[in-house]
Structure formats: C-alpha cells, structure tokens
C-alpha positions in Angstrom: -18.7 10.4 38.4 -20.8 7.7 40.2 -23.4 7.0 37.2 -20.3 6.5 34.8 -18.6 4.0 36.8 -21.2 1.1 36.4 -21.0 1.8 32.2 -17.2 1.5 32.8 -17.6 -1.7 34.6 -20.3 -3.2 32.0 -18.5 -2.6 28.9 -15.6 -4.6 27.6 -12.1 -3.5 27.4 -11.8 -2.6 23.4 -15.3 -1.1 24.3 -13.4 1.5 26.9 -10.8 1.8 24.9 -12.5 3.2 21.7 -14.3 5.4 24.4 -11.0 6.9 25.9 -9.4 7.8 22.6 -11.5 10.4 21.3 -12.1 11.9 24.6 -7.9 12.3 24.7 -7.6 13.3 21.7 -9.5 17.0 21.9 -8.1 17.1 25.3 -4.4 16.8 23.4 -5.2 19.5 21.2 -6.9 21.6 23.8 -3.6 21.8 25.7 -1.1 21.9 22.5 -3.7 25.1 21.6 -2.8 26.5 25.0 0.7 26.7 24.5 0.6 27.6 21.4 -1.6 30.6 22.2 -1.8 30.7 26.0 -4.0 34.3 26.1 -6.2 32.8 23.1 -9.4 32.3 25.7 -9.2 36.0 26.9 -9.9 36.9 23.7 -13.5 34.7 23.0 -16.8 36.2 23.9 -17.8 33.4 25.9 -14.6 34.0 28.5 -16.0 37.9 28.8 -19.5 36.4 29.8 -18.0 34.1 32.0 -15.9 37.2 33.8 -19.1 38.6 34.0 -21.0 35.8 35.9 -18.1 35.1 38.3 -18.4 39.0 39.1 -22.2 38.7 40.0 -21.7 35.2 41.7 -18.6 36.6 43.8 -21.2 39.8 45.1 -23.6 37.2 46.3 -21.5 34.5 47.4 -19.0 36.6 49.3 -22.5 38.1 51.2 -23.7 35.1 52.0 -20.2 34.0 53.5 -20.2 37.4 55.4 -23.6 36.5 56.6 -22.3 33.1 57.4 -19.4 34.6 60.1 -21.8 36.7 61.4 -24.2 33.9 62.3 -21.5 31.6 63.5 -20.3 34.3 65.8 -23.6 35.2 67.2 -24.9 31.4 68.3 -21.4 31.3 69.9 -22.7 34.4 72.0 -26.1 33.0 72.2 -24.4 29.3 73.8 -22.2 31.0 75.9 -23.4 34.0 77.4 -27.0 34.4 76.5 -28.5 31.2 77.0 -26.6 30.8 80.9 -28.5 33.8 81.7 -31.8 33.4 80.0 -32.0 30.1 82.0 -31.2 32.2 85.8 -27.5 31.5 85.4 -26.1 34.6 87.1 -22.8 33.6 85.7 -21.2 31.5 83.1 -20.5 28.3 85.0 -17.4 26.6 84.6 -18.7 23.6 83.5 -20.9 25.0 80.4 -18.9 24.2 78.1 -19.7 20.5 78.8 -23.2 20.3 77.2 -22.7 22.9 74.7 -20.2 20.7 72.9 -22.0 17.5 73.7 -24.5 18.5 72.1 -22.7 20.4 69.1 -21.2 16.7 68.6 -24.8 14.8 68.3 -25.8 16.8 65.8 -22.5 16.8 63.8 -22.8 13.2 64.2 -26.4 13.0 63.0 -25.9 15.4 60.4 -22.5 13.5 59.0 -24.9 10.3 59.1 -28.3 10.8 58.0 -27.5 13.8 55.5 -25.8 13.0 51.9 -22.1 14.4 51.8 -20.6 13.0 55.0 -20.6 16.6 55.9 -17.8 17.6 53.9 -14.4 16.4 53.5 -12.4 15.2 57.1 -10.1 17.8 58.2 -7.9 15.4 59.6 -7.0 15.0 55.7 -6.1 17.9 55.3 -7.5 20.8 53.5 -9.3 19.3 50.3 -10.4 22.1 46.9 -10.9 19.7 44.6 -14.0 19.2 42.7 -17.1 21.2 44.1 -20.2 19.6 46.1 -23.0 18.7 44.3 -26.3 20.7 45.8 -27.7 17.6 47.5 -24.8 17.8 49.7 -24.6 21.4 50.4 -27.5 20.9 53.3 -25.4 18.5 55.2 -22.0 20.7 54.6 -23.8 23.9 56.2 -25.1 22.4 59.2 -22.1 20.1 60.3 -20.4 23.1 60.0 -22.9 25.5 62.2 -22.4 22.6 64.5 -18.9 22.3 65.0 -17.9 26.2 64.7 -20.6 27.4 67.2 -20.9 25.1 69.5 -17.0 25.6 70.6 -15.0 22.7 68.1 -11.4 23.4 67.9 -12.2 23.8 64.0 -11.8 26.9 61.2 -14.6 28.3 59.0 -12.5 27.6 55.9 -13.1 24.8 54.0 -16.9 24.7 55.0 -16.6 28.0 53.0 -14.6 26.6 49.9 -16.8 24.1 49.7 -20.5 26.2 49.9 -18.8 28.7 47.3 -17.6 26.2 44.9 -21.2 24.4 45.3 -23.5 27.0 45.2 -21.7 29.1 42.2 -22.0 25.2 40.3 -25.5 25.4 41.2 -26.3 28.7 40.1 -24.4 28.1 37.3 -25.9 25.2 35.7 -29.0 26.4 36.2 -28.1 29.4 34.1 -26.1 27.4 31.6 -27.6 24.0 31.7 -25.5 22.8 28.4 -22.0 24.7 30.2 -18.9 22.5 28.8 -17.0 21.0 32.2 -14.2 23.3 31.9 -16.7 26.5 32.2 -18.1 24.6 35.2 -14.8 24.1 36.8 -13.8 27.8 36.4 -17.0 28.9 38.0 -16.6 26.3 40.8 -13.1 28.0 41.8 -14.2 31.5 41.1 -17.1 30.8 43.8 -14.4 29.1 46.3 -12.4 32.2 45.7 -15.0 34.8 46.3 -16.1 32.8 49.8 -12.4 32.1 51.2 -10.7 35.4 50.0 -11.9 37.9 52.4 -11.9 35.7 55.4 -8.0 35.0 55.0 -7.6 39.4 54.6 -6.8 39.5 51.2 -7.7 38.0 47.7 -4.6 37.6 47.2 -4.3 34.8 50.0 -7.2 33.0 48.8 -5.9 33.0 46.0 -2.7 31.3 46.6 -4.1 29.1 49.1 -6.3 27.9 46.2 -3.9 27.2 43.8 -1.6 25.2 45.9 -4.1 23.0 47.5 -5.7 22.3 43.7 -2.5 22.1 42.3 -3.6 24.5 39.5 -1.0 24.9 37.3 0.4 24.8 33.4 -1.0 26.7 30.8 -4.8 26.7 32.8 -3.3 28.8 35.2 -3.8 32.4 34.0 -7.5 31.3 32.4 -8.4 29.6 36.3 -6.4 32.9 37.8 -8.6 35.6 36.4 -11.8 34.5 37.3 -11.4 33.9 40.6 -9.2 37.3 40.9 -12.6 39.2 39.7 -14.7 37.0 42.4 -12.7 37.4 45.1 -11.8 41.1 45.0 -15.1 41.6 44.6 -15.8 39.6 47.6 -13.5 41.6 49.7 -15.2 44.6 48.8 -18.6 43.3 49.9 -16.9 42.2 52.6 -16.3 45.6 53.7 -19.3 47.1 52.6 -21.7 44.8 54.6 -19.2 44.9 57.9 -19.4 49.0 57.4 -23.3 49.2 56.8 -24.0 46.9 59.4 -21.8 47.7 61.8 -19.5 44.9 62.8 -17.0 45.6 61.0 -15.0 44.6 57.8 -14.0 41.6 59.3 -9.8 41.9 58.1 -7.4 39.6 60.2 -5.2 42.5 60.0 -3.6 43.2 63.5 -2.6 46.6 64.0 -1.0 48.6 67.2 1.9 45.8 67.3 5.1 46.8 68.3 7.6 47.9 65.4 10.2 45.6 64.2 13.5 45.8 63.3 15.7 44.1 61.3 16.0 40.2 61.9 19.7 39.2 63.3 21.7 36.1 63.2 20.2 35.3 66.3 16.9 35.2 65.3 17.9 33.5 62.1 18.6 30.6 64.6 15.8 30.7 66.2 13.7 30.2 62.9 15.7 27.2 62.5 14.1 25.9 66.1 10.7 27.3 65.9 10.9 25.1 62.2 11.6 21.9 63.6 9.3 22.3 66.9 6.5 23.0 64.9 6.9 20.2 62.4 6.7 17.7 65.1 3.8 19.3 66.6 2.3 19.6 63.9 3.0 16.1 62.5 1.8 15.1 66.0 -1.3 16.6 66.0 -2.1 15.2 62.3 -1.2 11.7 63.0 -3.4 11.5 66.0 -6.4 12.8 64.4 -6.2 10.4 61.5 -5.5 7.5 64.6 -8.7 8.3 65.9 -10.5 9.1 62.8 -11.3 5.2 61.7 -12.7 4.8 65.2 -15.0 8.0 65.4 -16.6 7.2 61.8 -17.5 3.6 63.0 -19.1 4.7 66.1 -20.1 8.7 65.1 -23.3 9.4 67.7 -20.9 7.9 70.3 -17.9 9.3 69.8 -18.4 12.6 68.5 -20.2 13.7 71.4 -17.4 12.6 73.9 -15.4 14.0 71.4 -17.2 17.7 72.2 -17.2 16.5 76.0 -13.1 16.1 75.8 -12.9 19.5 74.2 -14.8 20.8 76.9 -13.1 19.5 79.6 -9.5 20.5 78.3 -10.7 24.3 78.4 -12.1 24.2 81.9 -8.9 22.6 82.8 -6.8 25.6 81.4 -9.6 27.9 82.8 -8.9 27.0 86.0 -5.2 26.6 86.1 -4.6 30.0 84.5 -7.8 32.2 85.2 -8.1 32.9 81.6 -11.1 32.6 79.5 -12.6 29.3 78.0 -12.7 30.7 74.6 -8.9 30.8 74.2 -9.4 26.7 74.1 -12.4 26.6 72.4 -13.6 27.7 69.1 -11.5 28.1 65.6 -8.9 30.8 67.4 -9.7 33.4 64.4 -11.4 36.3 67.2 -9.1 35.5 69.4 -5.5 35.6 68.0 -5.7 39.3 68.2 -6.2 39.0 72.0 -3.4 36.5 72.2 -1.3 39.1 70.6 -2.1 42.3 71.7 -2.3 40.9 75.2 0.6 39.4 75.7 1.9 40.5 78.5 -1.2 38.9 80.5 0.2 35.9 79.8 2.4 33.7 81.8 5.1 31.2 80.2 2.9 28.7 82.1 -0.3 29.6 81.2 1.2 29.8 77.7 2.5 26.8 78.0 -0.9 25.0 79.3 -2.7 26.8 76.6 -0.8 25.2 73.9 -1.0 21.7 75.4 -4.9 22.2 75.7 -5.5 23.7 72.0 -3.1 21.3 70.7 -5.0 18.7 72.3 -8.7 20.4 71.8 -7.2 20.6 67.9 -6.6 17.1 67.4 -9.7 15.6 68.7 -11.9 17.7 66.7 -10.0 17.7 63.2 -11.0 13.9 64.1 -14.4 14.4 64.5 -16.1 17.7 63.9 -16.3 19.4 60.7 -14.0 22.6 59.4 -10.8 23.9 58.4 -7.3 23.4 59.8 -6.2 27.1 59.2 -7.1 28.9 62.3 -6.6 26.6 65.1 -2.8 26.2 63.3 -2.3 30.3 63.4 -3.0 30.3 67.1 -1.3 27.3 68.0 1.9 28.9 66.3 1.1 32.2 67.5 0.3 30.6 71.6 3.8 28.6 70.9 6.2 31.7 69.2 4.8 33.7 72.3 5.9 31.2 74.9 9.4 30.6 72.8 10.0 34.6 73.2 10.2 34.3 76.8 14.0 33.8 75.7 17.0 35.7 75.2 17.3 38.3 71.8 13.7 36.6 70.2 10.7 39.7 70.4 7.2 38.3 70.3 6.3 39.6 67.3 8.5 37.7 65.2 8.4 34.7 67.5 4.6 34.5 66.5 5.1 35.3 63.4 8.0 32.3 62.6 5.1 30.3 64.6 2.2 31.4 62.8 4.0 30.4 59.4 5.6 26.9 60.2 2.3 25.6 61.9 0.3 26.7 59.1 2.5 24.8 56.5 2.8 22.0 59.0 -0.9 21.2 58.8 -1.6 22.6 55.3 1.6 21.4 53.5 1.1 24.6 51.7 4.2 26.8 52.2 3.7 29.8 49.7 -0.4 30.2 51.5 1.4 29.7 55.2 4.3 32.4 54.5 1.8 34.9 53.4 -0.8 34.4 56.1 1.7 34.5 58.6 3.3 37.8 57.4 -0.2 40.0 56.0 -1.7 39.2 58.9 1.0 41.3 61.2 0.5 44.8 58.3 3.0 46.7 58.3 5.0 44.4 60.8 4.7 41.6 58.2 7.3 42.7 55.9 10.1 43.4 58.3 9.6 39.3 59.5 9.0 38.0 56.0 12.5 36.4 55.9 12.3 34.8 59.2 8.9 33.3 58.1 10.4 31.9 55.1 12.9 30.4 57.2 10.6 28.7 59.6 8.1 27.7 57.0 10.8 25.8 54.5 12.7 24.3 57.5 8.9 22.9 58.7 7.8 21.6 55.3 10.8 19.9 54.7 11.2 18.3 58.1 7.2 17.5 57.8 8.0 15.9 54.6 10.5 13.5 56.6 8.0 12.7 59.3 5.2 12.3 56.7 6.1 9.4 54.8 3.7 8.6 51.8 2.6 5.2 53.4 1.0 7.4 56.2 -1.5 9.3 54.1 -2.1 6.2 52.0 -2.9 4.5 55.6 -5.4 7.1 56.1 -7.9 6.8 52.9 -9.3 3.3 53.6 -11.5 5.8 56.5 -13.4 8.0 54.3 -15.4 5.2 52.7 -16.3 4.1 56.1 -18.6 6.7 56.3 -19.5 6.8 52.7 -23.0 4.3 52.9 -23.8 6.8 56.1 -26.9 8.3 53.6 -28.3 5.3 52.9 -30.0 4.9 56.2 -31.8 8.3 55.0 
C-alpha cells in the first residue's frame, strides 16, 4: 500500500483518474458476476486448489498456535513459580510480581520500538482483522506478544493469533503462488486467521463469527470467504485436540463442565439482564475510554511508561492478594485458565473479595489494553464472569446465569461484536449455555445499544491521530 502512495501523489489528477477507471470496471463486473451466479467460484479448479491449501495451512498453523499456548503457559510457570525457587525463594513472595512485569514492559516497549510493525495493532482500539501483517512484521508481533501474555499483562492471546495466522498463511502462500491474484491472497489470509483463533475460542464456529463481524465480511463474498476458513479452522480444532491428547495437556476447549443445571429463565431474571446490560456498558465504556486516554501518552514515552505500566499491574494484584488471600493470578494474566476457577469455585469467594477483584482486573485491564500487546476477549469474559458472580449475591439471580448475562454484555461491550459475544458467552457454559441463551441475548443487545450511546463517533475518531505516533518507531532500527 506504502510504495503506491508516492505514484498517487506524483501523477496528475486526469493521470489517476484514467488509472482508477479500469481498475473499477472488472471490479463492477466481478461483483454483478457474483450475483448473478453467487456458487459460480465453487465450481473453478482453482477454488478446489485453494480448499486444498487452506486445509494444509490450517494443520500447520493451528499446531503452531497450539504450540504457541503451550509456551505462553509454561514461561508464566517458569516466572512465577520456578524462577522464585531456582533463585532460594522458598516461597513466592508477594512482591514478585513487581519485576516480572517490569520487565515484561521493557521489552514490550523495546520490541514495539525498535522492531517493524509497532507490535501489532493497539488493543485499546479494539479488536482489528483487517488486512494481514506482512512477514517483516511478524517478528515484532510474536515477541510483544510473548512479552505481554507471560510476563502477567491483563491481555488475551487473540489477536496476536489472528494476526500470526493471517501473516504466515500470506507468507506461505506467496511463496507458493508468487503471481496469486489479491482476492486468492485475501482468502488465504482469513482462512489462516481462522485456523489460529478457532480452537482457542472452543469452536470453529466462534471463530468464525468473530471473524466476520470484526472484517465486516459480507455480500455476495461471504459464502466464497466462509468456506475456506470453515475447512481451516475445523481442521485446526482437530489438531487442536490431537496435539493436547498426544502430548498430554489437554485439548485445550473453554468448555466448563460440572456447573450446576439450569432452569428456565423467569421474569425476574429477565430484569436482571436488563441491569447486568447497562452496568456492563459503562464498565466497559469506562475501561475503553481510559485506555485510549492513556494511550497517546504511553506511545510518546514507551520504555518509560510501559514498564510502570507492568509495575501498576503488579501492584493492583498484590493489593487484592492481600485483602482477600486469593491468588495473584486471578489479577494477572489474560483470565482464559482461570475463569474456570472463578466458576467452579464460587463459593470461595466473598461479595468483597469479588468485588475487589473486579475493581483490580478492571483496573489491571485498562492499563494494559493501553500499553501491552493482545486481545480484549479474555480479560472481558472474566471481568463479566467476576461481576455476574458478585451481582448473584441477590435475590432469584443463580450464578450461572448471572455470569453468563456478564460474560456476554462485557464481551460485546469491548468487542462491539454482539453475534461473537452471545455465542462465547453461551458455548462456553455446554450444556448450560442453551438454557441461558435468551438471557444472554438480552444482556448483550441492551449493552451494545447503550455502548453505542456512550460511544459517540467523535470518540474513536479522537483516538486514531495515536497510532501514527508510534508509526516512525522502526526507523531508529
């Protein structure tokens, strides 16, 4: 995109308009061919070839994402509980947390400077699919995330995923297909985005919705994008399960079984989706509207801030350590490992130490969508979960729905993606899941909409003059 701006800028106007008009043209009749015929590509040879790469790339990629959770989870390990011991610790001290992060922010801060990419996209933007990273960038992506997700950011392994599976099946795929048309490249982009994200999300089918909304795929494209990435990412979930089986950790599903059963939702609990809508949506709008605050000042000052920024995160879970008694890890990290413990445990938990436990993720949340590197998902499921939980300390709400209702409208108050949040919110609880599906839908429409009130456009137009503040950050490499 870069090397045809300066032609744009060089030529003269009849110049660029000569250009344009055959380049809209064929795109004119590309689309008038697709709805004429919309199922006319399934039929070409060169679709079936494609199937068939997007197949092979979705084994490998969704391996190498399954290879990537696994070596996220053990560094966590290896910073907090190996290394305190290897260096005489006979306990984890209270205060380790503090130079664990620290140091996880100087090197997402040197990372985000001196390596092309800016580390991927800020996740105080939100969740960003479009367009895949070119390979130069893919370095920089990788390690800003291993930085932020091990070292204890309050971050999700998402979009680091969608964007090293859209980049690397590019890669592969141009070097296979050096002459590929841009369309053939765009479909093997998403398929290898699909293939990374699906499995980690517990089903294809959630990756694949949580694609499509935040690409705003859609028109006659839709079924020729769909298939592809279908292919990759059931695949994926099958190597998923293969590699967690044969290796032993595991298939990795956020599935959460052994909750209690549900009934049927009441008019009482109707009402209560009404409430857990509107709380979340100012959370949530909170939380958003902070990090992008603090953003413009982080990316001036990145090896300063970013660091303090880990310190902060540290300090906030001591501080709920040692008002509840409760682990660190329910403040730090992405909240993926531990939302099963949050639910299955509930009983452990105290309206207070709930209630400190959402202040201090909340909190832990905003400073790092500022400045670490990630995905919003994760930290927004336990966030809703934390807060449903504390909610169903009142009369005629069970805490199963109460987390789910949670669960749903904080996803879709950070994602702005309400089909992706109700389904994460509901497959995530099995069985449980369908029972609660129309108090989700409740919770999530009331939240998007009341987000939608609180989120003016002015705000996110506010927030893109700080991405290019960080954009001449390779240059000092």
């Amino acid at each position: 995109m870069s090397a045809d701006e300066p032609a744009a800028e060089s030529a003269d106007e009849p110049t660029a308009q000569s250009a344009a008009g055959p380049t809209a043209e064929p795109a004119a009749d590309q689309q008038a061919a697709l709805l004429a015929d919309p199922f006319g590509p399934l039929r070409s040879r060169d679709y079936l070839m494609l199937l068939v790469l997007t197949a092979v790339f979705g084994v490998v990629l969704s391996a190498g994402a399954y290879g990537f959770l696994q070596a996220v989870e053990h560094l966590q390990k290896v910073l907090y509980s190996s290394l305190p011991h290897a260096l005489g610790l006979h306990h984890v001290p209270v205060w380790w947390p503090l130079p664990v992060l620290a140091l996880g922010g100087l090197l997402v801060a040197l990372t985000v400077r001196y390596l092309p990419g800016n580390g991927g996209h800020q996740p105080a933007e939100g969740l960003k699919t479009k367009g895949a990273a070119p390979a130069a960038e893919l370095p920089g992506i990788l390690l800003a995330a291993v930085a932020s997700l091990a070292f204890g950011a309050v971050i999700g392994p998402e979009a680091p995923l969608i964007a090293l599976g859209g980049g690397l099946a590019l890669y592969g795929f141009r070097l296979l297909r050096p002459g590929a048309p841009a369309p053939a490249q765009a479909l093997v982009a998403a398929a290898g985005s699909f293939a990374a994200i699906s499995a980690l999300l517990g089903s294809p089918l959630v990756g694949a919705f949580l694609l499509m909304e935040a690409s705003g795929i859609g028109g006659p494209m839709l079924g020729i994008v769909l298939v592809p990435g279908l292919l990759a990412a059931g695949i994926g979930s099958l190597v998923f399960t293969g590699l967690g089986t044969w290796a032993g950790f595991g298939a990795g599903t956020l599935v959460i079984p052994s909750l209690p059963h549900v009934g049927r939702p009441d008019v009482a609990q109707f009402g209560y989706a009404l409430v857990i809508g509107i709380a979340a949506a100012f959370l949530g709008t909170g939380i958003r509207r902070v990090a992008l605050r603090m953003q413009p000042g982080v990316n001036r000052r990145r090896t300063v801030w970013t660091p303090v920024a880990g310190l902060v995160v540290a300090g906030l879970a001591i501080a709920y350590t040692e008002g509840t008694g409760k682990d660190s890890s329910d403040v730090l990290f992405s909240g993926q490992s531990a939302l099963p413990h949050l639910l299955l445990g509930t009983s452990t938990y105290s309206l207070g130490a709930l209630v400190l436990l959402l202040a201090c993720k909340s909190l832990g949340y905003c400073v790092s969508l500022a400045a670490f590197r990630g995905g919003p998902i994760f930290p927004a499921l336990f966030l809703g979960a934390a807060g449903g939980i504390a909610l169903s300390h009142l009369p005629g709400l069970p805490f199963v729905p109460a987390a789910a209702m949670g669960m749903g409208a904080m996803a879709v108050a950070l994602l702005r993606l309400p089909m992706t949040s109700v389904l994460l919110a509901t497959l995530l609880l099995g069985l449980d899941g369908v029972s609660v599906m129309p108090l989700v839908i409740v919770a999530v429409v009331v939240c998007h909409v009341v987000s939608a009130r609180l989120n003016p456009p002015r705000t996110e137009g506010a927030t893109t003059p700080a991405a290019p503040a960080t954009s001449p950050s390779p240059s000092p490499a």
